[in-house]
N, C-alpha and C positions, 0 to 999 in steps of 0.2 A: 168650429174652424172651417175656413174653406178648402175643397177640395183644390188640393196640389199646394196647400202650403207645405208639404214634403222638401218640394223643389225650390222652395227660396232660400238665398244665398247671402253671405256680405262680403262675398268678392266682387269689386267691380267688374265690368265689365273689357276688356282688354282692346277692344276695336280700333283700328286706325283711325285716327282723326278724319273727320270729311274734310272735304277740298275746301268748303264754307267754312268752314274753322280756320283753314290757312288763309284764306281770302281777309278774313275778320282781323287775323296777326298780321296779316302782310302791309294792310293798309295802315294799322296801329304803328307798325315799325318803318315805314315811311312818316306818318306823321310827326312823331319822334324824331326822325334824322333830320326831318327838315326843319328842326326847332322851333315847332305852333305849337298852340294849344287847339285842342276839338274847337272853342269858341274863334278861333280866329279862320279854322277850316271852313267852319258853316259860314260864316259870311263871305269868306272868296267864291265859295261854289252857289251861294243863295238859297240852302238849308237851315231849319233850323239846328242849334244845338244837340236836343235829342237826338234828332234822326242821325247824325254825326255818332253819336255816342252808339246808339244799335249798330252801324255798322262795324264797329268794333270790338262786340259780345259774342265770343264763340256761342256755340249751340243755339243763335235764335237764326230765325227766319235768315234769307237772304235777299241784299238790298238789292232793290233796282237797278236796271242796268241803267239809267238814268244816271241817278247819282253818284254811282260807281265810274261811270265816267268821269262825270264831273271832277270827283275825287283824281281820278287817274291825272287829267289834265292839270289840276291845282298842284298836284303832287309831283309832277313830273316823270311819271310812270313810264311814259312811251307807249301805253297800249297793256303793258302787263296786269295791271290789274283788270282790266277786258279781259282780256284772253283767262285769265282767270276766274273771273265768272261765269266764262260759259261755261267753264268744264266744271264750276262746282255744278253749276245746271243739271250737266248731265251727271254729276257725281250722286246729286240729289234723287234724280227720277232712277238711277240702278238700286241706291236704296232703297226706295220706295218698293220698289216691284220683289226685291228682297224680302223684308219686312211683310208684303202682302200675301207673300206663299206661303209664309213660317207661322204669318200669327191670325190671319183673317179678321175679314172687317169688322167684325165686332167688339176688336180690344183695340182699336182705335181710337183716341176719345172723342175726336171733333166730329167721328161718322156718328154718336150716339148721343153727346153731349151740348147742350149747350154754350158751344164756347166764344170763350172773349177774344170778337174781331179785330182787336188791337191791339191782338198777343205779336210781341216781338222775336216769338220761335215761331219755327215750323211744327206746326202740332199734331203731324202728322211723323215726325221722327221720333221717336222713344226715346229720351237718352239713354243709352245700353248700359251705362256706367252704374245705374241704378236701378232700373230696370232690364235684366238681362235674359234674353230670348228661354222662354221656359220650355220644357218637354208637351207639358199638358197645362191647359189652363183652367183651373176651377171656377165656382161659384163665388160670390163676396155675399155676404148678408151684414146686417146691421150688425150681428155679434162682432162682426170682424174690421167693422169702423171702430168699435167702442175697446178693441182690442188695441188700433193704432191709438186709437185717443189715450187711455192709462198709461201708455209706455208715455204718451209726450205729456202727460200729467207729472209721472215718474222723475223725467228729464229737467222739465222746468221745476219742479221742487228743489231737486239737488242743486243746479242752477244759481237756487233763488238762496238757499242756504250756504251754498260753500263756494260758488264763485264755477265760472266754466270749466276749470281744470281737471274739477267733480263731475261735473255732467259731461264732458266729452266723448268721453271716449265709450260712456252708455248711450247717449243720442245719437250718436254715429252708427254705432252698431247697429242700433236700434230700427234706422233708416234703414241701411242697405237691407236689413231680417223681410222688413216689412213693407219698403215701398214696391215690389212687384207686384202685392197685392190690387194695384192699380189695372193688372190685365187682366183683372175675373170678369168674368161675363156677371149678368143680372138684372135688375131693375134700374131704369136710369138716376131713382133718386140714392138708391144705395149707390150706385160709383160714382153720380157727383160727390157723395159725403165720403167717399173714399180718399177720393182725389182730395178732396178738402183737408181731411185729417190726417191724410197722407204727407200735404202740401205744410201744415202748420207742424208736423212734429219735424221736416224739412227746416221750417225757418228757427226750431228751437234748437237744432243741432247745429246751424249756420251760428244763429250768438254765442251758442257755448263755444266754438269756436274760435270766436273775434275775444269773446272775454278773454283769453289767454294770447291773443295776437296771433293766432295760426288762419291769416287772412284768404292763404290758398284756399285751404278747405271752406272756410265761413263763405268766399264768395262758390264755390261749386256749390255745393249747401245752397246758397241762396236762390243759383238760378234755377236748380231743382223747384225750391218751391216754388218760384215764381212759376215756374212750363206746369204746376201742378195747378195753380193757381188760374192759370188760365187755360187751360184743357176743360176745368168746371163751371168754368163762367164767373166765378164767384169774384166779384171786383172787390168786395171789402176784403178779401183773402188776399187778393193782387195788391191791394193800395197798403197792405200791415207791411205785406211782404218787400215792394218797394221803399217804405218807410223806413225798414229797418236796414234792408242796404244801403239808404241816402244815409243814417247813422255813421256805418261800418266806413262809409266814402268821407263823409267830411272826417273821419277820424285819422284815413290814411295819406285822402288828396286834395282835402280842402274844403270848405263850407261852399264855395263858389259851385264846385261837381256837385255838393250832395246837394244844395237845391233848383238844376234841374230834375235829378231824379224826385225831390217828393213833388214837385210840382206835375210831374209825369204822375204820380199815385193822386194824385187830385181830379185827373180824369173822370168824366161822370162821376162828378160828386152825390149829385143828386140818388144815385145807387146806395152810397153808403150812409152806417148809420151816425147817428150823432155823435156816438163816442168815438168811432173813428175819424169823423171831420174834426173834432178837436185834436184827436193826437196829432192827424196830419198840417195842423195850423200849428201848435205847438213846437214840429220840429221846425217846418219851414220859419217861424220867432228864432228858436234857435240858432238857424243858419245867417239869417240875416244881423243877429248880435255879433255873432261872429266875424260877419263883413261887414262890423260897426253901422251900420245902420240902423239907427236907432230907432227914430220913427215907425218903419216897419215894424219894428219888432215887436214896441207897444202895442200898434193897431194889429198884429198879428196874434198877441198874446191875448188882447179884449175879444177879438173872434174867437178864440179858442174857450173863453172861460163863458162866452154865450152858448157855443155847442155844445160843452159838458154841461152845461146849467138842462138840457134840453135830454138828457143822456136817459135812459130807464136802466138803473142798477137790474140787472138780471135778465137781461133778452139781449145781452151782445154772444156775440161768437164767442167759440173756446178761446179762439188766439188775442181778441181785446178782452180775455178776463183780469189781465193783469192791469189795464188802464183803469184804475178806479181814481177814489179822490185823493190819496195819497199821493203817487203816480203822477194825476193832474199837478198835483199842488208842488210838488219838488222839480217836475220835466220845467212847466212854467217861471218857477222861479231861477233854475239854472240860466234860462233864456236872457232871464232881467240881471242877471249879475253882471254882463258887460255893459249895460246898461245903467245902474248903479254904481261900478267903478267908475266912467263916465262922467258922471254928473253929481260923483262924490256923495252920493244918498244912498247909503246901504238902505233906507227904510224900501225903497222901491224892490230889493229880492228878497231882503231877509226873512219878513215878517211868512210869507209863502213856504220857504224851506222849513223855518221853525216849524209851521204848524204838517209839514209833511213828516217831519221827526216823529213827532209826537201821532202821528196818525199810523206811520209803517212800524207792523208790531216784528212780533220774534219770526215769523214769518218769511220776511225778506230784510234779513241782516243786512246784506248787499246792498242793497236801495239803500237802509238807515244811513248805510257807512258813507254810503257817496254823499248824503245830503248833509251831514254832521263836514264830512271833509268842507265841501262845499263852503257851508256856513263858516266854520273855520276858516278859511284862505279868504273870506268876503270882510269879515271880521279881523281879522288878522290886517286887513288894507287898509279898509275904512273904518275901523269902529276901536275896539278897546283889544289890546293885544291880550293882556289875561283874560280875559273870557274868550277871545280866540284860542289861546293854550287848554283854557278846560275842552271846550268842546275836541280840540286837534287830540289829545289825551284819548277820549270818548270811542275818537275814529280811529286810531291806530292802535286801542288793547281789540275794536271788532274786527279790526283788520287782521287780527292773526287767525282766526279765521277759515280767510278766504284767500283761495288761490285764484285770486284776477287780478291780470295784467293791467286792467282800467285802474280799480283800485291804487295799484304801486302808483300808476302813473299818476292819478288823483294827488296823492299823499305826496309824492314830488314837487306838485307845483304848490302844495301846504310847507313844506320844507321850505321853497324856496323865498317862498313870501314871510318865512320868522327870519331870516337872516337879519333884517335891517333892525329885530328888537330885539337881538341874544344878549345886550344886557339887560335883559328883564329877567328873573329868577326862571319864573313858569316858563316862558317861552325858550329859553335857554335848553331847559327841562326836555321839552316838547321834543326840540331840534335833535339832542342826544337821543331819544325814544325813536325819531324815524329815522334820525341814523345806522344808529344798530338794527333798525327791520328792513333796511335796505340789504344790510349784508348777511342776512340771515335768507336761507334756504328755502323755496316756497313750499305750501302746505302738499303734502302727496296727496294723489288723486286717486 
């Protein structure tokens, strides 16, 4: 264990917000009052989208006074958001010089680290929320990466078994115990692997999370890992990590939002490895089904099943251990079901889901349930309503379960697509079965 793990905490941090954080919300809630969206912002000011979208991320970096104008002028600010970024300016460098008498440069990551220059934080600010000013700072050794790593091994099982409601509130804790560990002093490659394992049991406590819909925390969670992520340079860490945001996003605000950000995780691709350029083509498939775009999402979904084709079972990172061929095979066929409804040809999703069925063992109950649901609600449209009823049966005795929000939601829109066949016995059947598991109580955690 490292010296001064005595002193870590999982109280967050209590700090006032920086001026950057209010600068982030100020411009946010002007754009909102003036009734745009981000996309119609970056074209009046001649930004892209992205860059739009970082200005309005508490805790990262702070934008340009450039654009910040720009913005000011578009929005009709009068100058106020100027005048408020100078003084986050200056709010930034009293921190800084703060921060540099408490903790010295050595727990800094970007003084020691390799990091990614196209981190959207200031990677020089710690978030305190998570990491909060220690008395003394220890040593980190590899025991003490492989320490974070088991607890997020821990996390993702329960996870994978009973739905986020089960891992939450142990990944959480689990975080704030252990992400301090990121200010030990040491060799550069043990706190990159800190930061790393630090960053990935971040993004496992952000899903647990979102599974149960508790979005505030899944996105503080997220940008955690991401500032972990890129403190180490690790872009495949950055690219899982914005993927799974771009998820959490089209789940709240729309497929349109989530695919600038995976397209932002697509950055230096050439960085990452194959099995991640597939997951990352696979959602971006997804997002474009979503905004009917069908084209896309075929050619989207054949790029993906060439970069798993390319993939080496056993040399990905902890955090794509879950992307195997199961994984593939059900993420992919989810993408082809709008696609399939479409053009009235369940053969183009179905035959993918099945064979994900049959691939995801007892393992990841959770995955089976989504892709049985799945299959069900596809089958249920286009295909034979009793075999949709077996399968919906299949997914709703696993579904008790599991306490996820997704799930219920899953089974909902299963619900809603047996209405037009409840004179069928089975499906009849079906509808009564999810009815009463809707008003039944969810599993405790």
């Amino acid at each position: 264990m490292a010296r001064g793990a005595g002193d870590l905490t999982n109280e967050p941090d209590r700090r006032q917000p920086s001026v950057a954080d209010q600068l982030a919300r100020e411009i946010k809630r002007l754009r909102i009052e003036a009734g745009i969206s981000q996309r119609v912002l970056a074209s009046k000011i001649g930004y892209s989208r992205q860059y739009v979208t970082l200005t309005e991320w508490e805790n990262s970096s702070l934008p340009s006074h450039e654009i910040v104008a720009a913005i000011d002028g578009a929005l009709g600010a009068a100058g106020a958001l100027i005048i408020l970024r100078a003084q986050a300016d200056d709010d930034r460098q009293a921190r800084r010089h703060t921060d540099a008498g408490s903790l010295g440069a050595p727990t800094v990551p970007c003084k020691t680290l390799t990091a990614n220059v196209f981190s959207p934080f200031d990677l020089d600010a710690v978030p305190a929320q998570y990491v909060p000013e220690p008395r003394r700072t220890g040593r980190v050794a590899f025991s003490d990466v492989e320490r974070v790593r088991d607890a997020t091994r821990r996390a993702a099982a329960t996870e994978n078994l009973s739905g986020g409601g089960s891992a939450n509130a142990f990944a959480s804790q689990q975080l704030y115990a252990l992400a301090p560990l990121v200010r030990g002093k040491g060799a550069t490659e043990s706190r990159r692997a800190m930061f790393e394992a630090v960053g990935n049991l971040g993004g496992v406590a952000a899903f647990a999370a979102f599974d149960i819909a508790d979005f505030v925390t899944a996105e503080q969670h997220s940008r955690f890992a991401l500032w972990c992520a890129d403190a180490a340079g690790s872009w495949d860490l950055r690219a899982s990590v914005l993927a799974d945001m771009a998820r959490m996003m089209a789940y709240t605000r729309g497929a349109d939002n989530a695919l600038s950000l995976v397209e932002l995780a697509q950055v230096r691709s050439d960085r990452l490895s194959a099995t991640t350029r597939a997951m990352l083509s696979t959602r971006r498939a997804q997002f474009f089904a979503a905004l009917g775009r069908t084209d896309e999402t075929l050619n989207e979904v054949a790029r993906a099943d060439d970069y798993f084709a390319d993939s080496v079972p056993g040399e990905d990172a902890p955090w794509m251990c879950y992307y195997d061929e199961a994984e593939h095979l059900g993420s992919t066929g989810k993408a082809l079901i709008p696609v399939a409804l479409a053009r009235n040809q369940k053969e183009l999703a179905a035959p993918r889901i099945a064979q994900a069925i049959r691939r995801q063992d007892e393992s990841y109950p959770r995955s089976r349930t989504f892709s049985l649901t799945r299959l069900a609600t596809l089958t249920m449209r286009i295909g034979d309503p009793q075999e949709a009823a077996g399968l919906g049966m299949q997914a709703a005795h696993q579904a008790k379960g599991l306490d996820s929000q997704r799930v219920r939601d899953e089974l909902q829109v299963l619900t809603r697509a047996s209405i037009k066949h409840l004179d069928i016995p089975e499906v009849n059947e079906l509808y009564g079965v999810l009815a009463e598991a809707r008003e039944q109580p969810t599993v405790p955690s």
